[in-house]
C-alpha positions in Angstrom: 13.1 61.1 222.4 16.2 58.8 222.4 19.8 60.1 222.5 22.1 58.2 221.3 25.5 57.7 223.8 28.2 59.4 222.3 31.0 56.6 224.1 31.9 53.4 223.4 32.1 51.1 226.2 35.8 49.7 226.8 34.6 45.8 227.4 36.8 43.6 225.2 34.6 40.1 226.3 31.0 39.3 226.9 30.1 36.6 229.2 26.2 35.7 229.7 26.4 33.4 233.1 23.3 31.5 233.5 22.9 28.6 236.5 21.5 25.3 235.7 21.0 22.0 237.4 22.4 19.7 234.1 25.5 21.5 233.3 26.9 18.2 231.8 23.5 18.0 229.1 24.9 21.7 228.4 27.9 21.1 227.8 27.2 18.8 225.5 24.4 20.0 223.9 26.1 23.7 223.5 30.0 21.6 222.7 29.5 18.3 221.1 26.1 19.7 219.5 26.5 23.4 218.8 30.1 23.6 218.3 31.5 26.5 220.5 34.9 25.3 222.2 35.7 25.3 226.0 37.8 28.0 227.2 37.3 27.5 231.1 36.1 25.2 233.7 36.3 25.7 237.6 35.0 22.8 239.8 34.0 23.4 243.5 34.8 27.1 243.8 32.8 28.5 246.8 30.0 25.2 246.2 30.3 26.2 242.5 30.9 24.1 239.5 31.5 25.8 236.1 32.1 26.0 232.2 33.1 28.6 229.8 32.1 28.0 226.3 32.5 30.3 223.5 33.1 31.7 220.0 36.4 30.9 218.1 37.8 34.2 219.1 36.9 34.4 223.2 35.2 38.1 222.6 31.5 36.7 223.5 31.3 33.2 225.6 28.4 31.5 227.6 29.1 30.5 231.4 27.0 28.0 233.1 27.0 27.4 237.2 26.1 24.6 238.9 25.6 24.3 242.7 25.8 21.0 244.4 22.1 21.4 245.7 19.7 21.8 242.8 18.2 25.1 242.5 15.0 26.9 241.9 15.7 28.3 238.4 13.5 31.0 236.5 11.5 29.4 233.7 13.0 31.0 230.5 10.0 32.5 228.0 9.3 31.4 224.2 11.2 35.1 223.6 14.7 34.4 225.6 16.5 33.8 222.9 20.5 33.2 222.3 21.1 34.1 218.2 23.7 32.7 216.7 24.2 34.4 212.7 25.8 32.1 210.8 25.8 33.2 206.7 26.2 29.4 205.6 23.0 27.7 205.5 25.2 24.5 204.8 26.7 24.8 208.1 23.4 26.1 209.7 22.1 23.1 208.5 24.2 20.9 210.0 24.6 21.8 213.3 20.7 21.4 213.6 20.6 17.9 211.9 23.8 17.0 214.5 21.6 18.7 217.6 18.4 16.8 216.3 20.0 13.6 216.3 21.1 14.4 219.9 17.7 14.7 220.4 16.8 18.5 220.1 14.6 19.2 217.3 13.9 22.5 215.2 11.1 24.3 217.3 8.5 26.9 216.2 9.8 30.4 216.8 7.4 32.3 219.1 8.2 35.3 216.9 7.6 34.6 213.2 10.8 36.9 212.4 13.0 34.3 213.5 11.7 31.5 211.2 12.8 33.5 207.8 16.2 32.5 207.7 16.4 31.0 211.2 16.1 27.9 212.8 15.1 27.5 216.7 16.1 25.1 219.3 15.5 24.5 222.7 18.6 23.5 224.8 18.2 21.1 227.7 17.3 23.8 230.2 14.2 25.1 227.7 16.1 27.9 226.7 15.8 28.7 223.0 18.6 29.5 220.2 18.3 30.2 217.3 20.6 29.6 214.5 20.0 32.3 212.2 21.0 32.1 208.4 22.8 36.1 207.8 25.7 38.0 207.8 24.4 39.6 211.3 24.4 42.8 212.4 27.6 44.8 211.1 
């Protein structure tokens, strides 16, 4: 049986840090293409280089490392998944014409949940999104 925790967590940002070996192909893909802004960049810190990309309001934001060796990253599966709700399927719409004329086209969802309303994308890395047509969680 599940309890439910009575707190609440004091966090006021999420970050999801994830290291690549093309940060400039995410950048663009997850800037130019998807649309979230850059709110912080670092560039040989300790043999790092790095990007901060994220929602309108900074409370949730995607970092992305590079080293300047290429590393041995984990193979993401068909179920790591990054969902982004947006409730206009105009503007849904377009930001996955604008990423599939960047050359990432609409994918098939491994879960068929995500295709009823949704729309999924691999990012240059193989990682999926999916832009997801609702209100969200509230």
């Amino acid at each position: 049986m599940r309890k439910e925790w009575e707190g609440t967590i004091p966090a006021v940002q999420v970050r999801i840090a994830r290291p690549t070996n093309q940060i400039d192909r995410l950048y663009e893909f997850y800037h130019d293409g998807l649309g979230l802004k850059k709110i912080g960049e670092f560039h040989a810190h300790e043999g790092y280089d790095g990007i901060m990309l994220g929602l309108p309001d900074n409370s949730a934001h995607l970092e992305f490392t590079q080293t300047e060796q290429p590393s041995e990253l984990a193979k993401p599966t068909k179920e790591n998944l990054l969902v982004f709700y947006l409730p206009n399927v105009f503007e849904r719409d377009r930001i996955a014409e604008k990423l599939r004329l960047m050359g990432y086209p609409e994918t098939e969802p491994e879960n068929p949940y995500w295709g009823r309303g949704g729309m999924t994308i691999e990012d240059p890395d193989g990682w999926r999104i999916v832009l997801m047509n609702t209100p969200g969680i509230g």
